[in-house]
C-alpha positions in Angstrom: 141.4 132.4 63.8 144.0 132.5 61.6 143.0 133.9 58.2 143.8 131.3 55.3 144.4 134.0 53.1 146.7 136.0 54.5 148.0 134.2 57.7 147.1 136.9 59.7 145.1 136.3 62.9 141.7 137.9 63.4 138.6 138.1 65.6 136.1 137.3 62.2 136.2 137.2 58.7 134.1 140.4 58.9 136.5 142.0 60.6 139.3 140.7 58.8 137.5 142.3 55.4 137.0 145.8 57.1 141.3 145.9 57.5 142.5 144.1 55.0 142.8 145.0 51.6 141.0 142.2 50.8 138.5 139.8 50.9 138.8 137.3 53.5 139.4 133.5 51.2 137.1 130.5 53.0 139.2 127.5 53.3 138.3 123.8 54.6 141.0 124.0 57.0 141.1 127.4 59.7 143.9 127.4 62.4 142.3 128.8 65.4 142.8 130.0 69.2 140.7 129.4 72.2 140.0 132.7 74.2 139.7 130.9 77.1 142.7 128.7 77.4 144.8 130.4 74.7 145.9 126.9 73.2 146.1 126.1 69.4 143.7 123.9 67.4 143.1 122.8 64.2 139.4 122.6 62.6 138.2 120.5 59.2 135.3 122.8 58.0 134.6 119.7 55.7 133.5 117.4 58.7 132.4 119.7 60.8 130.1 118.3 63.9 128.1 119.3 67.2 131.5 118.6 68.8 134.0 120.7 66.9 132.1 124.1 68.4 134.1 123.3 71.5 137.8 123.9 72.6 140.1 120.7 72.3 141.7 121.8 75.9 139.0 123.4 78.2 135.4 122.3 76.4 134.7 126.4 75.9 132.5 127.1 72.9 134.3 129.0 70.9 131.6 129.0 67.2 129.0 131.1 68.0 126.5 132.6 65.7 127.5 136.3 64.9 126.1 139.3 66.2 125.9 142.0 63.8 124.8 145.9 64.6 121.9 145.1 62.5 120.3 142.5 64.3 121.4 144.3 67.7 119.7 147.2 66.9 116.5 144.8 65.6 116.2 143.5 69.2 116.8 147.1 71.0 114.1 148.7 68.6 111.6 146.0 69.5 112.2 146.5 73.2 111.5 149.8 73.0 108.6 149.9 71.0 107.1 146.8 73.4 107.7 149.2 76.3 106.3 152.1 74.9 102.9 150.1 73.6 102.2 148.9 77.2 102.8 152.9 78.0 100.2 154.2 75.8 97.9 151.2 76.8 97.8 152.3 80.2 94.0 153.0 81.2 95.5 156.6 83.0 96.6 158.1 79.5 94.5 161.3 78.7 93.2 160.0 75.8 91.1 157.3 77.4 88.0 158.9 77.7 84.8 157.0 79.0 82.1 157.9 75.8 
């Protein structure tokens, strides 16, 4: 996307605030380029719909809800701590003694 502020493109407005000297200005209106097709479009943040998450040219989705380190490491913590809860509730641990 091309940042309103600055008319420099960018991957996110998060990135865009971690190099820039500042903050990345919302605007109605965002320029942006599909990854896919690498074609130009144009999108009204004012009327936004279903259909505008979607290339003009080849139908790729191209909004998608962020993924920040955060939630990644959420979701990579709770995997592990599922897997080692069925590991300690194996009947073969040590500490299952019959009383």
């Amino acid at each position: 996307m091309c940042a309103p502020c600055c008319d420099v493109w960018i991957e996110c407005s998060e990135c865009h605030d971690e190099m820039a000297d500042h903050q990345f200005k919302f605007h109605k209106k965002v320029k942006l380029t599909c990854k896919n097709c690498r074609k130009r479009f144009d999108r009204d943040f004012e009327m936004f719909s279903e259909k505008d998450r979607y290339c003009n040219f080849c139908d790729t989705q191209w909004c998608m809800a962020g993924e920040t380190p955060e939630s990644k490491i959420y979701v990579e913590c709770k995997a592990v701590l599922a897997a080692a809860l069925v590991e300690l509730l194996k009947p073969e641990q040590p500490y299952f003694s019959e009383i």
